[in-house]
C-alpha positions as CSV (number, residue, x, y, z in Angstrom):
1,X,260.7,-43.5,125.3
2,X,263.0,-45.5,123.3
3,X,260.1,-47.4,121.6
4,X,258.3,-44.1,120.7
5,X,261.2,-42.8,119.0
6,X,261.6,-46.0,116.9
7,X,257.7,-45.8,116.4
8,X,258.7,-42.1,114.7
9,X,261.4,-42.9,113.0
10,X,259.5,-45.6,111.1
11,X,257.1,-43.3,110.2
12,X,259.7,-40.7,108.8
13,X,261.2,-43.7,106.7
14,X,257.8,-44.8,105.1
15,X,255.1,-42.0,105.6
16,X,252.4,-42.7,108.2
17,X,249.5,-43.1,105.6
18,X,251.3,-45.7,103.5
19,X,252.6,-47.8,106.5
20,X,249.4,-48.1,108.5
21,X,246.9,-48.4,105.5
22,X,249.1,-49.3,102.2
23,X,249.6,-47.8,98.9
24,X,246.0,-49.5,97.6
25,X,242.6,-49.6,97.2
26,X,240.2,-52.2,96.8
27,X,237.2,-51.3,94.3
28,X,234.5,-53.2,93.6
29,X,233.6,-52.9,89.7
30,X,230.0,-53.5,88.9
31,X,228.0,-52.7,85.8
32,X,224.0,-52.7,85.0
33,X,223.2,-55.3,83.3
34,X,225.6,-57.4,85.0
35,X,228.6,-59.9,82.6
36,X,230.6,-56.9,81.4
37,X,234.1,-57.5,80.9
38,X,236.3,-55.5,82.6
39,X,240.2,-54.2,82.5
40,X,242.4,-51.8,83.6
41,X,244.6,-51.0,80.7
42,X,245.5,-53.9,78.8
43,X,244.8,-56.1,82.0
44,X,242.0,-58.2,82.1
45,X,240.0,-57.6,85.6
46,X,237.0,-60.5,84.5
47,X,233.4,-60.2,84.6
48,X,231.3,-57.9,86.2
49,X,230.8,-57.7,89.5
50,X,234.3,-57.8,90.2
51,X,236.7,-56.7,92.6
52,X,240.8,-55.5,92.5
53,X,243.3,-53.6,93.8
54,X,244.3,-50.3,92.6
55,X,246.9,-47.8,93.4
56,X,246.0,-44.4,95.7
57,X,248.0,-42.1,93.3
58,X,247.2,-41.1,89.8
59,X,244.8,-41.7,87.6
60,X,242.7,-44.8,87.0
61,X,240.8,-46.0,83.8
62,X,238.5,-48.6,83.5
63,X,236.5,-50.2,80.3
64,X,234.0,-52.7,80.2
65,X,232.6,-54.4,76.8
66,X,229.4,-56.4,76.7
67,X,228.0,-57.5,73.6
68,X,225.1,-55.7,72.4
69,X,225.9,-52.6,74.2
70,X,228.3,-49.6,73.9
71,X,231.9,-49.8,75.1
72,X,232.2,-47.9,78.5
73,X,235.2,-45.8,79.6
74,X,235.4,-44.2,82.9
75,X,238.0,-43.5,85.7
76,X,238.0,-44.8,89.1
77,X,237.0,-41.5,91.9
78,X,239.5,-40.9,94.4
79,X,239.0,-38.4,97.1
80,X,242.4,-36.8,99.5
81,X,241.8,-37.9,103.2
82,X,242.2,-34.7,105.2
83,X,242.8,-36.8,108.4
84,X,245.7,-38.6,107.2
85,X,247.0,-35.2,105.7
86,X,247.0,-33.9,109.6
87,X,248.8,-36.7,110.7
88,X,252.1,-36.3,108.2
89,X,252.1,-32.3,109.4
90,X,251.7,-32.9,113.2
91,X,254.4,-35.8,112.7
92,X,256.5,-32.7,110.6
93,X,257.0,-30.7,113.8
94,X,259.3,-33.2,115.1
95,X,262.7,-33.0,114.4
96,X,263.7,-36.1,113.8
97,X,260.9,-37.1,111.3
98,X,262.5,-34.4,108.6
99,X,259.0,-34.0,107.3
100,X,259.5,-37.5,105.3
101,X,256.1,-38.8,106.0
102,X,254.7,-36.0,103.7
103,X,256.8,-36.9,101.2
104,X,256.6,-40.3,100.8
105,X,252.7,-40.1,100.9
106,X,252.5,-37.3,98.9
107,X,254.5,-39.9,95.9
108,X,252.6,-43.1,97.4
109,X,249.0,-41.3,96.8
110,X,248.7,-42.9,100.2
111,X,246.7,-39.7,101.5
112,X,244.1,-40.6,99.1
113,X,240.5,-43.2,99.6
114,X,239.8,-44.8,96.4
115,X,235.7,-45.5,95.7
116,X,234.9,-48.7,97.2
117,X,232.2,-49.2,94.6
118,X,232.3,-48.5,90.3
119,X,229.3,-48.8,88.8
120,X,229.1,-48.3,85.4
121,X,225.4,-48.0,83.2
122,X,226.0,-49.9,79.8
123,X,224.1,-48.3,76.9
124,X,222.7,-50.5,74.3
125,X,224.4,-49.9,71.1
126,X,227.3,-52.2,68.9
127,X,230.6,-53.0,70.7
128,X,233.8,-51.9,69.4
129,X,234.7,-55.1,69.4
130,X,231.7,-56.7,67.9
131,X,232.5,-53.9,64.8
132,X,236.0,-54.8,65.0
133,X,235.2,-58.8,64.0
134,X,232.3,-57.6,62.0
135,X,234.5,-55.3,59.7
136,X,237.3,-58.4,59.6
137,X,234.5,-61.4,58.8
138,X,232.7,-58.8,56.3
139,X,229.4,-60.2,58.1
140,X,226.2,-57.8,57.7
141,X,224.3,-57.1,60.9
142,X,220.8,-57.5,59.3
143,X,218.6,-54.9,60.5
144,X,220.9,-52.2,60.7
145,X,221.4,-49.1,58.9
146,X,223.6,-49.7,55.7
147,X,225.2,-46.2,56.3
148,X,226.9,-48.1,59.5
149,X,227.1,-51.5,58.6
150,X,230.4,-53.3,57.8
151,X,230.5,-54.4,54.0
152,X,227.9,-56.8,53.1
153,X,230.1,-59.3,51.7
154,X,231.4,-62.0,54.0
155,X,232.8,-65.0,52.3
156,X,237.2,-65.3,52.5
157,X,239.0,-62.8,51.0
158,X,240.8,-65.3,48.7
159,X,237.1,-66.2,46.8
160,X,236.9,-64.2,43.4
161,X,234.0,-62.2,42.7
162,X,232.5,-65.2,40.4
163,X,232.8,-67.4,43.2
164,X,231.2,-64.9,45.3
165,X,228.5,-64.3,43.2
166,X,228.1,-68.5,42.2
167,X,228.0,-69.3,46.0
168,X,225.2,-66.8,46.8
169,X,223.1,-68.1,43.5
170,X,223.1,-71.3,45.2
171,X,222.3,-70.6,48.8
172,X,219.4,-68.5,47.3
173,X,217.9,-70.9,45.0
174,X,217.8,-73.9,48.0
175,X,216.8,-71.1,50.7
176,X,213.9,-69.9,47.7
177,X,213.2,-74.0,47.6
178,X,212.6,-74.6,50.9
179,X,210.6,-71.5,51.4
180,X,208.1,-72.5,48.8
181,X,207.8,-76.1,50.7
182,X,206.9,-74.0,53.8
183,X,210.2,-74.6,55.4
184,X,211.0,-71.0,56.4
185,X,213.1,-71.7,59.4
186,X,215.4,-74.0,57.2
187,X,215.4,-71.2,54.2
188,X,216.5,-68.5,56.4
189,X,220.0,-69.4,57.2
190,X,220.8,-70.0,53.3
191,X,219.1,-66.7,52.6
192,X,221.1,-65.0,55.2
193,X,223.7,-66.9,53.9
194,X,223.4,-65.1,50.1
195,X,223.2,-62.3,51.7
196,X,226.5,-62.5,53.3
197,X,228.2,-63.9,50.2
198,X,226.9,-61.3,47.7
199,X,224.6,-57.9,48.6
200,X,220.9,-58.1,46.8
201,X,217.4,-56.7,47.6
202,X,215.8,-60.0,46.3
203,X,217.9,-61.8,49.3
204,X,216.6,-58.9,51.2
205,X,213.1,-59.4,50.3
206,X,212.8,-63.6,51.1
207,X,214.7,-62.8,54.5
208,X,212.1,-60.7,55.7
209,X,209.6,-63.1,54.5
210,X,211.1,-65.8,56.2
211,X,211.3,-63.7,59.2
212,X,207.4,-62.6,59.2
213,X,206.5,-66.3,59.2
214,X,208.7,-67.5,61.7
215,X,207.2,-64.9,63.8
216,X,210.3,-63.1,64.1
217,X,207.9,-59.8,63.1
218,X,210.8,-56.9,64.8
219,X,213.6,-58.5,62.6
220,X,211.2,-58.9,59.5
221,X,210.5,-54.9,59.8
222,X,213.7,-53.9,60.0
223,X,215.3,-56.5,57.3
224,X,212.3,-54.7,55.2
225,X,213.4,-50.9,56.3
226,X,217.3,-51.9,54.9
227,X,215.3,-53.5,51.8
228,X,213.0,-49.9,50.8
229,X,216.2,-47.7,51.9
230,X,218.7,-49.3,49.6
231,X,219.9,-47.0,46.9
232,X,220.1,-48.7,43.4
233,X,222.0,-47.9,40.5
234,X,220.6,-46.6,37.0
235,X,221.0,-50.1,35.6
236,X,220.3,-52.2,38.7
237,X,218.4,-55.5,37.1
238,X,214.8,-54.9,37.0
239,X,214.4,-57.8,39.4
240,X,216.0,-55.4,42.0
241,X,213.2,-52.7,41.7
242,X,210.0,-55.0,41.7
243,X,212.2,-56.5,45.3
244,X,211.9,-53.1,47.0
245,X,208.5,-52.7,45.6
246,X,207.2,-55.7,46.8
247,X,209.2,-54.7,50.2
248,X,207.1,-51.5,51.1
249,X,204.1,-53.8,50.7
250,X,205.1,-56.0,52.7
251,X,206.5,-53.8,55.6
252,X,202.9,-52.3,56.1
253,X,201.6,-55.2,56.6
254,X,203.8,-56.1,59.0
255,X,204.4,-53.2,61.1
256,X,200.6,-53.6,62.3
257,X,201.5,-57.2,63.8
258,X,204.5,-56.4,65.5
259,X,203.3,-55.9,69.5
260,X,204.9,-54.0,72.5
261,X,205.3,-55.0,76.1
262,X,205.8,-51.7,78.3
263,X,207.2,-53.3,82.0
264,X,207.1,-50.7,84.8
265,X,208.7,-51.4,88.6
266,X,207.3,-49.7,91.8
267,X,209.1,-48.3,93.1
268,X,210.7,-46.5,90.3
269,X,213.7,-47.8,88.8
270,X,215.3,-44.4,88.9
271,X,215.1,-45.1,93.7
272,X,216.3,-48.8,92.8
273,X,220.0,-49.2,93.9
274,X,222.0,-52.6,91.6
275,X,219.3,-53.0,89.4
276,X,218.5,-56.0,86.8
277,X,216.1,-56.6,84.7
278,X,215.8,-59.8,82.7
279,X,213.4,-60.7,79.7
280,X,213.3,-64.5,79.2
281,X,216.5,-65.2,81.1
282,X,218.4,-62.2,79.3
283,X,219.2,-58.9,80.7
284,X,217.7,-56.1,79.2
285,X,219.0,-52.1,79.9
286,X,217.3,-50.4,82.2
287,X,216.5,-47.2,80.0
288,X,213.7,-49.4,78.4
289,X,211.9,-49.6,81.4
290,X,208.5,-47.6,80.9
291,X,208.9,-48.1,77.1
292,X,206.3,-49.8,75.1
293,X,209.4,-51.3,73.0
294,X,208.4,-53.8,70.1
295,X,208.5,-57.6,70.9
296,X,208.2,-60.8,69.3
297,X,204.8,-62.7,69.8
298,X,205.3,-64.9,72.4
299,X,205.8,-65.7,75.9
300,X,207.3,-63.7,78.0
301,X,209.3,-64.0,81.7
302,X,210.0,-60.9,83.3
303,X,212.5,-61.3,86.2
304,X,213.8,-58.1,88.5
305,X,216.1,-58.0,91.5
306,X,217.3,-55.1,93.1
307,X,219.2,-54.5,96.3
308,X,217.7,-55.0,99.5
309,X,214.3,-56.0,97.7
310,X,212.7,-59.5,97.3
311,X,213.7,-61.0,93.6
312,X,209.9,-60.3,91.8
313,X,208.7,-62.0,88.7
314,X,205.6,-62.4,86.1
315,X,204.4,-63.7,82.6
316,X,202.7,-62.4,80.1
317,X,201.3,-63.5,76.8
318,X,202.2,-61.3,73.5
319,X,199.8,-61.7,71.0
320,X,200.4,-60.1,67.2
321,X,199.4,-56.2,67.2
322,X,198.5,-56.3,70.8
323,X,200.1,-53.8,73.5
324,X,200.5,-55.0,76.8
325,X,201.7,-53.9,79.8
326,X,203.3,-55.5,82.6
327,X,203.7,-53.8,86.3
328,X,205.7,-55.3,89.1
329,X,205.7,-54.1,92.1
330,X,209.1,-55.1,94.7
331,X,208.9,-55.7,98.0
332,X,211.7,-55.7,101.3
């Protein structure tokens, strides 16, 4: 008798809930692809999959950031445990408890089951981060719409515009050089390097050359879309014009090369529980599953796992302007 009523009055000092199954909750945090990283407010959780503690009560947000896909934002799910609420009311009818118990789990959140699990789908898309450093280096993501691009320019803020301008002349005229020797591979970082420094369709225009012979056909079509899209003032240098002209040209010839590779998974990804797909050792999102999506001539590895299915793999050879389709099929 005496023990129970010290068993009670424990209970009506810290809440039944919180003393028997704490104030906390373990969560996994996973994300498809996997290597997101995670945090909890300004706190750094790590890469995903990972696991931590969070509290029963309130609210909690998590973020993950992977380059080359959206920032995610989401909140943990938390559901009230109705047997644990019986508990503190039962333990109410006595006297002695005061009705304590309620109270203290009521603050503590104790009441509540936090989500074992988090997963979050990462869409593909620019970082805020990535934008963040893009828009503070002044790089140029080439390829991508002007409209959203940070500022061409990239050299250091203390270079005047006729350094600018002198360092760009330069880093053409050896990327032109070694283009003409047949040395593409070399040209194209001082060409992208112009670029950077100073913002002209004829940097455009040997980029996408480049590009096109180094096979790199997806990047050459869309260095060529930024090329033809480019508005040009009234007295832009006549060299400028006969650049974009020479640009649509050269973009219809090489749309026609540029392949796809459509991979589709049976079952269907949509049944497929922890997911990941990888192209060549890199993840790719799982949205694009089914898509004939542009590729690179080449070779390709296509890796899947999912859970409670055997890892399943293939190869396939791209060839220019050729579609090809790849189906694997997972088994327990």
């Amino acid at each position: 008798m005496r023990h129970g009523a010290v068993i009670v009055l424990s209970l009506s000092l810290f809440g039944c809930a919180a003393a028997f199954r704490g104030t906390k909750g373990k969560v996994s945090i996973e994300s498809t692809p996997p290597g997101a990283e995670a945090s909890k407010g300004p706190r750094k959780l790590g890469v995903t999959p990972t696991e931590v503690e969070v509290e029963r009560s309130g609210i909690t947000q998590v973020s993950l950031t992977k380059s080359g896909y959206e920032d995610h934002h989401g909140v943990v799910k938390k559901q009230m445990n109705p047997g644990w609420l019986t508990i503190d009311i039962l333990t109410c009818v006595f006297p002695v408890a005061l009705c304590i118990p309620i109270i203290v789990d009521a603050l503590t959140g104790a009441w509540y089951d936090v989500d074992k699990k988090y997963v979050a789908t990462m869409k593909p898309g620019t970082s805020g981060a990535t934008v963040a450093a893009a828009a503070t280096d002044g790089s140029i993501p080439i390829g991508e719409d002007a409209s959203s691009a940070p500022p061409p320019a990239g050299p250091p803020v203390e270079m005047s515009e006729s350094e600018r301008k002198a360092t760009a002349r330069a880093a053409y005229l050896e990327g032109v050089k070694l283009q003409e020797n047949g040395n593409c591979s070399e040209a194209l970082p001082r060409l992208e390097t112009a670029q950077r420094f100073f913002n002209a369709p004829t940097h455009l225009l040997h980029i996408g050359q480049c590009q096109a012979a180094t096979g790199k056909l997806v990047e050459a079509a869309e260095t060529y879309e930024l090329l033809v899209r480019a508005p040009l003032a009234k007295d832009a240098p006549e060299v400028f014009r006969q650049a974009q002209d020479e640009g649509k040209k050269e973009l219809a010839q090489v749309k026609p090369r540029i392949p796809t590779l459509r991979i589709q998974l049976t079952p269907a990804p949509s049944s497929l529980s922890s997911l990941v797909v990888k192209l060549n050792g890199n993840a790719i999102p799982n949205e694009v599953l089914g898509i004939a999506r542009p590729v690179n001539p080449g070779k390709y590895k296509v890796t899947v796992w999912a859970a409670g299915y055997k890892e399943a793999s293939d190869t396939v050879d791209v060839g220019e302007g050729t579609p090809k389709a790849l189906e694997l099929k997972l088994s327990k």
